[in-house]
ZAGU-67521 format. One record per residue: residue number from 1; x, y, z of N, C-alpha, C in turn. Coordinates in steps of 0.05 Angstrom, whole numbers, plus 5000, padded with zeros to 4 digits. Example, Ala and Ser with C-alpha at 12.3 -4.5 7.8 and 13.67 -1.06 7.14 Angstrom:
BEGIN
(1 (5264 4886 5156) (5246 4910 5156) (5264 4934 5156))
(2 (5257 4955 5142) (5273 4979 5143) (5258 5001 5157))
***
This chain:
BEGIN
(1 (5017 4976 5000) (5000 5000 5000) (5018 5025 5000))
(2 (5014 5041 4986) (5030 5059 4984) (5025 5083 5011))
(3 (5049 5109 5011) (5039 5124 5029) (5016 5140 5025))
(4 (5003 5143 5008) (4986 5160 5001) (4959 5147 5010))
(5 (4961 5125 4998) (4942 5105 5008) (4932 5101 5037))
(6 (4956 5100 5059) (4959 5090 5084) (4952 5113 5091))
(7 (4963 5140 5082) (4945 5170 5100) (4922 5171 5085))
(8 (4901 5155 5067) (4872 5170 5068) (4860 5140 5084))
(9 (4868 5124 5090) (4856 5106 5103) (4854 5114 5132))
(10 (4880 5129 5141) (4878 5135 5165) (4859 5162 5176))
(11 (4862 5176 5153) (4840 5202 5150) (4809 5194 5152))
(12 (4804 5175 5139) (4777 5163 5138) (4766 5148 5161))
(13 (4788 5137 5183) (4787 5125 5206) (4788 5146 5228))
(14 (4767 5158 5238) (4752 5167 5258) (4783 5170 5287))
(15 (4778 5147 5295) (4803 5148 5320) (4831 5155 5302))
(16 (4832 5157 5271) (4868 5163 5271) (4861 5189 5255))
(17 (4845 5210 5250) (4847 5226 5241) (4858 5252 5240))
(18 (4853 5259 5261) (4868 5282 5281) (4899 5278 5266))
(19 (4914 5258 5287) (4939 5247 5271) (4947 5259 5246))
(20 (4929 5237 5223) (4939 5234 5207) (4934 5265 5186))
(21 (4915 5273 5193) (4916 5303 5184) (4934 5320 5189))
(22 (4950 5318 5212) (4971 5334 5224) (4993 5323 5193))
(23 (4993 5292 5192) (5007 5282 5178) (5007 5303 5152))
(24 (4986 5299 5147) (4980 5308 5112) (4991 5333 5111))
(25 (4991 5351 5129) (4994 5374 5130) (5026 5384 5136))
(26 (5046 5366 5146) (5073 5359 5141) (5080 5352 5115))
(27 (5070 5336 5092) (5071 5333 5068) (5065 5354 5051))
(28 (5039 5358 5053) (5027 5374 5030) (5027 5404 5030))
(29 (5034 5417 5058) (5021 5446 5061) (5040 5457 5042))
(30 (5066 5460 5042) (5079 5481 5026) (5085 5472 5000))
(31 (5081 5454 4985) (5072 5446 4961) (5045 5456 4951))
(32 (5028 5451 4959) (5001 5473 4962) (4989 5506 4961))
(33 (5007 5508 4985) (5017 5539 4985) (5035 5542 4963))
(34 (5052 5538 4950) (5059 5553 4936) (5049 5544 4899))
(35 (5031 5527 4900) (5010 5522 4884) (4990 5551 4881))
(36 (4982 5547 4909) (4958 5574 4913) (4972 5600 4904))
(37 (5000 5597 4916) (5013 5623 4915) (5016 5640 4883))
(38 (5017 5612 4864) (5026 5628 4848) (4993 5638 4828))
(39 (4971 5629 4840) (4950 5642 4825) (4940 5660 4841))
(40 (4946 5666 4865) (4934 5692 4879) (4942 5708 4887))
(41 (4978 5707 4883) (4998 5720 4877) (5011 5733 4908))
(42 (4997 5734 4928) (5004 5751 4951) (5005 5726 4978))
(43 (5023 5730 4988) (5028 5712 5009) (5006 5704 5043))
(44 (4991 5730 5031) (4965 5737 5058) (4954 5723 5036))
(45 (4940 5722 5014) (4923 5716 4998) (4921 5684 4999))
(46 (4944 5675 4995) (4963 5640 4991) (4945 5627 5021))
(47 (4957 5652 5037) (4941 5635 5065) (4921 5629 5073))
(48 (4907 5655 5063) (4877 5643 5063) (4865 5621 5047))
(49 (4873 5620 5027) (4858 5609 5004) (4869 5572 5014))
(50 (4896 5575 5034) (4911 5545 5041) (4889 5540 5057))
(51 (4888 5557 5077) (4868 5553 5104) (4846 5537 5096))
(52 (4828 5552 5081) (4810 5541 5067) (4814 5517 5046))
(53 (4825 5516 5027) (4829 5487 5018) (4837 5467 5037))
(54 (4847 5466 5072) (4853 5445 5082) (4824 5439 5096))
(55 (4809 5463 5107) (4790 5458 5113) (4774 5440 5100))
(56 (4764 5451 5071) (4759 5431 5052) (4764 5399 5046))
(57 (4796 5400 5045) (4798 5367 5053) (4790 5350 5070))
(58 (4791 5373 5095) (4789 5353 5123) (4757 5354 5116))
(59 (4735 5366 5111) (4707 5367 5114) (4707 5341 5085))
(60 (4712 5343 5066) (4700 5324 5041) (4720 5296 5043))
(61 (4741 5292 5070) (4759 5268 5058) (4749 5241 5056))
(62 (4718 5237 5065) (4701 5212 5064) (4692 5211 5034))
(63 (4683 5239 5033) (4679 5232 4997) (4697 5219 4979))
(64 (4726 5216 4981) (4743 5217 4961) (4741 5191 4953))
(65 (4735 5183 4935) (4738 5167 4919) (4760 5140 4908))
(66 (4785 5158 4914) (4805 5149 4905) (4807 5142 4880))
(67 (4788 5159 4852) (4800 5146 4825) (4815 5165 4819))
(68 (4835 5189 4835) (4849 5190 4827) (4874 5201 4858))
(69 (4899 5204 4852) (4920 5205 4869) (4906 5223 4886))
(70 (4917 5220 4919) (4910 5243 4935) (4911 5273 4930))
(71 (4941 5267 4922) (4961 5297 4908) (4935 5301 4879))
(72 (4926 5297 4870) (4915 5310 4855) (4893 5320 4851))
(73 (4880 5305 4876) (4841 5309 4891) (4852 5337 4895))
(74 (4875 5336 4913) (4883 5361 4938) (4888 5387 4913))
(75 (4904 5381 4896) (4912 5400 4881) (4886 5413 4868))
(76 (4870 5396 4859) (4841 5411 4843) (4831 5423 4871))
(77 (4827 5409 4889) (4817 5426 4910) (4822 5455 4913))
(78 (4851 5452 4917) (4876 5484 4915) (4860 5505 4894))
(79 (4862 5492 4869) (4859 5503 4839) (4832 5513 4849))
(80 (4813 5507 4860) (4787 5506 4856) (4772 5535 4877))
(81 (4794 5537 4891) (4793 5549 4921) (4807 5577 4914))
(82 (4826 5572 4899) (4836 5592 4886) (4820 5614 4860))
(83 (4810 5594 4843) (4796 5608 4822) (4771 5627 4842))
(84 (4758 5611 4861) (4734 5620 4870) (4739 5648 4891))
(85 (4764 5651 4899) (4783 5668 4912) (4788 5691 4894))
(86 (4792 5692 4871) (4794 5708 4847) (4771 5713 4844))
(87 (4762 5700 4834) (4724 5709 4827) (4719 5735 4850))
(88 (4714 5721 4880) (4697 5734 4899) (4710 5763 4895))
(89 (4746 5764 4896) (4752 5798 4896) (4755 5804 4877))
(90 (4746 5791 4847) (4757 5816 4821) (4719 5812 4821))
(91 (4697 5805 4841) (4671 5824 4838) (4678 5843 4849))
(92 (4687 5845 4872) (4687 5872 4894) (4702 5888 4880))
(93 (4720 5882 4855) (4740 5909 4847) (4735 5912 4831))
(94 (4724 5894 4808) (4703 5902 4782) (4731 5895 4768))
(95 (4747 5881 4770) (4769 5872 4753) (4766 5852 4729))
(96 (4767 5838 4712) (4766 5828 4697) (4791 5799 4701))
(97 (4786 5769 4705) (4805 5750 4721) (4828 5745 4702))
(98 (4825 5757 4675) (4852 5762 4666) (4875 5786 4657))
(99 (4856 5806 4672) (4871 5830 4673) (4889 5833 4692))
(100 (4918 5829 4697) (4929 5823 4722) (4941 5865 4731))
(101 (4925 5872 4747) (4937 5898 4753) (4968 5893 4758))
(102 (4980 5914 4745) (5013 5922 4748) (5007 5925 4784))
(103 (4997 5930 4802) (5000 5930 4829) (5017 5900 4839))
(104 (4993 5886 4819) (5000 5854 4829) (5028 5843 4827))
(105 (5042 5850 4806) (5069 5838 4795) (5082 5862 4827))
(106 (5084 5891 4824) (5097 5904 4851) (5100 5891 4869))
(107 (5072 5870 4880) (5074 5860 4915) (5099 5841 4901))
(108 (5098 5832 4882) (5104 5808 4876) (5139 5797 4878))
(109 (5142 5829 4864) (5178 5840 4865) (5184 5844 4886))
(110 (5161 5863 4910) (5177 5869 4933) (5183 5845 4953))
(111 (5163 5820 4951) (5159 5802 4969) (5187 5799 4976))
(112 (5186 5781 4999) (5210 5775 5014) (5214 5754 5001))
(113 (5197 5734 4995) (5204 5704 4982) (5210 5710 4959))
(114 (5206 5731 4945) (5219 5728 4908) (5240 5744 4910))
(115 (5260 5735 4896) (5289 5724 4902) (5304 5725 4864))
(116 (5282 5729 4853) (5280 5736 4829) (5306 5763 4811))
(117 (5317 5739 4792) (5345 5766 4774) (5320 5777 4752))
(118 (5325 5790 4740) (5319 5814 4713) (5298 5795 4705))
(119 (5316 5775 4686) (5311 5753 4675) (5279 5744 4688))
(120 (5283 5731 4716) (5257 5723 4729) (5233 5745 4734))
(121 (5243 5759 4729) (5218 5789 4728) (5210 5793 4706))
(122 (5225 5787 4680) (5216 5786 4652) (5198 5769 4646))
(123 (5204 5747 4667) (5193 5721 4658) (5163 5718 4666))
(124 (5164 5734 4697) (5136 5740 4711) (5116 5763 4700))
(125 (5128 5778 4683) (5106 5797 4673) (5107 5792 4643))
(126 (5109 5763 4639) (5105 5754 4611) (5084 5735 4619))
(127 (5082 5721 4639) (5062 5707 4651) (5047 5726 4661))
(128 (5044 5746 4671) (5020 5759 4683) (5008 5769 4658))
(129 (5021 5776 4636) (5012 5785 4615) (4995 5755 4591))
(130 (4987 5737 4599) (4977 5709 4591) (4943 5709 4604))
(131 (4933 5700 4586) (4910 5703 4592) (4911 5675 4619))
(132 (4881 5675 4642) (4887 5659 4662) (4886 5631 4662))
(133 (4871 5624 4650) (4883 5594 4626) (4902 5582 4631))
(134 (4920 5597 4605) (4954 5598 4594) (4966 5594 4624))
(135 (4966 5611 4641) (4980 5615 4662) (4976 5590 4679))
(136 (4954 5586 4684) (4949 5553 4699) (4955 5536 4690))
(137 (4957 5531 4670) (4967 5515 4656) (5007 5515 4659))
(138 (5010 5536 4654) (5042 5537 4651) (5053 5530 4676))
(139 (5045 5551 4692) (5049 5543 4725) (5048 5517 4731))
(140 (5024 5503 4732) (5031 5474 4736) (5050 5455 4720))
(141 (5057 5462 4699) (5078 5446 4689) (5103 5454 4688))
(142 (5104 5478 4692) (5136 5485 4695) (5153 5490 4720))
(143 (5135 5499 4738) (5136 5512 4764) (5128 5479 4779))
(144 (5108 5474 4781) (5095 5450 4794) (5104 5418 4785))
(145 (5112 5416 4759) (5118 5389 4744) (5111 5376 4749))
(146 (5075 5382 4741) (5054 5365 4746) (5041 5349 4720))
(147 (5047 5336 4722) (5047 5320 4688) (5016 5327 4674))
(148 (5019 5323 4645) (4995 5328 4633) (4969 5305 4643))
(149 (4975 5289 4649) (4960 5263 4657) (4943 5281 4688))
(150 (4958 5293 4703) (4947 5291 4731) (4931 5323 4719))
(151 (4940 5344 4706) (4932 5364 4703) (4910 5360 4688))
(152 (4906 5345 4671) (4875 5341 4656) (4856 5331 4673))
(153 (4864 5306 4699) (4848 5312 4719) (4839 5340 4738))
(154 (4862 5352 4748) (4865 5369 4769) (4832 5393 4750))
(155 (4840 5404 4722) (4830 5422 4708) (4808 5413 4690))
(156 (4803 5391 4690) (4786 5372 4675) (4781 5385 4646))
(157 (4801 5375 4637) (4817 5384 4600) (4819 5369 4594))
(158 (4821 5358 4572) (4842 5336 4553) (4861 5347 4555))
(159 (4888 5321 4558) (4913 5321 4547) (4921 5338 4531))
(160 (4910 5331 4499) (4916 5347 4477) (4912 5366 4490))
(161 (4892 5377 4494) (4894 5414 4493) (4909 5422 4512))
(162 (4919 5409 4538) (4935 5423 4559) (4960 5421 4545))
(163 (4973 5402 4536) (4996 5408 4507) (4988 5425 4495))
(164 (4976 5431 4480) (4970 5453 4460) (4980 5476 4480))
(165 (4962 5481 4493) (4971 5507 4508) (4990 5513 4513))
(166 (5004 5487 4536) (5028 5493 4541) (5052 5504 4525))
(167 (5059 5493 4504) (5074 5488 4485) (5073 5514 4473))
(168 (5046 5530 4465) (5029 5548 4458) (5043 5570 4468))
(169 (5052 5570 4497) (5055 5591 4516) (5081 5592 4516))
(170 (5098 5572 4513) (5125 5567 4514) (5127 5585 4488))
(171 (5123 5577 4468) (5136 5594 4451) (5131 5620 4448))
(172 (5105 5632 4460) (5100 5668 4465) (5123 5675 4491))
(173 (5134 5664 4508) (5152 5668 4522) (5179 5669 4513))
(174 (5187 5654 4489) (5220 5648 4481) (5213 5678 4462))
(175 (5197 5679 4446) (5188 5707 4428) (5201 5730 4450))
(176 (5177 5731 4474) (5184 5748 4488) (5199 5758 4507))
(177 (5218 5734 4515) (5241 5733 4537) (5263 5748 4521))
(178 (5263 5756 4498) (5288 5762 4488) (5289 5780 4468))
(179 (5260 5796 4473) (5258 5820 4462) (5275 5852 4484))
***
């Protein structure tokens, strides 16, 4: 039985839950977080939106199914928690979810965690500049190296088209990394 296996059995078992949630949360939180992080861009933002997606797990982990990996229930979870996180504040600001305000890339430079040369700032407002799609998509495969197989679950796409895009995006980036 694998480990993944042995923590949703224990999650689903009443007396080991507590536990094994502590468990999950040694594994998965900062893989997650910085999942969330990179679609809601601000590190207060990341936390809420983590807070809430664990809540989420711990409230639906009897539902799970298991037809597909934990890591990838959890990750659509993330994705899902996140988009709806975007939604709720670009109503309140009347923003549009692929217009990324130049504010957003600022927090993004000043943050303490980005650590980022020229190059990686070129690279980030070539992605903020991607419709929100493109960007989820890229992020998870470049940043996350989350294979096309788990991402057509996570985003419920075909294969083909999450290639398409990807590939799609890669090359509006090599165009524009070196203009």
């Amino acid at each position: 039985m694998s480990k993944d296996a042995e923590l949703v059995k224990k999650l689903k078992d009443p007396t080991q839950k507590e536990k094994a949630f502590s468990e999950l949360l040694d594994v998965y939180q900062e893989r997650l977080y910085w999942h969330i992080r990179k679609i809601v861009t601000t590190h207060e933002n990341a936390d809420d939106v983590l807070q809430n997606t664990f809540v989420r797990v711990y409230k639906s982990i009897l539902k799970f199914e298991e037809k597909s990996s934990l890591h990838t229930w959890m990750y659509r979870i993330a994705y899902n928690e996140s988009i709806r996180f975007l939604e709720k504040n670009n109503k309140k600001s009347h923003h549009n979810i692929d217009e990324v305000p130049t504010s957003n890339l600022q927090v993004l430079f000043e943050d303490a965690y980005f650590n980022g040369d020229e190059v990686h700032k070129k690279l980030h407002k070539i992605i903020a500049g991607l419709k929100e799609k493109q960007k989820r998509i890229f992020h998870m495969k470049y940043f996350d190296d989350i294979s096309f197989r788990q991402m057509s679950e996570i985003l419920e796409t075909s294969e083909s088209t999450l290639k398409s895009t990807y590939y799609s995006v890669v090359k509006i980036i090599e165009k524009k990394i070196f203009l």
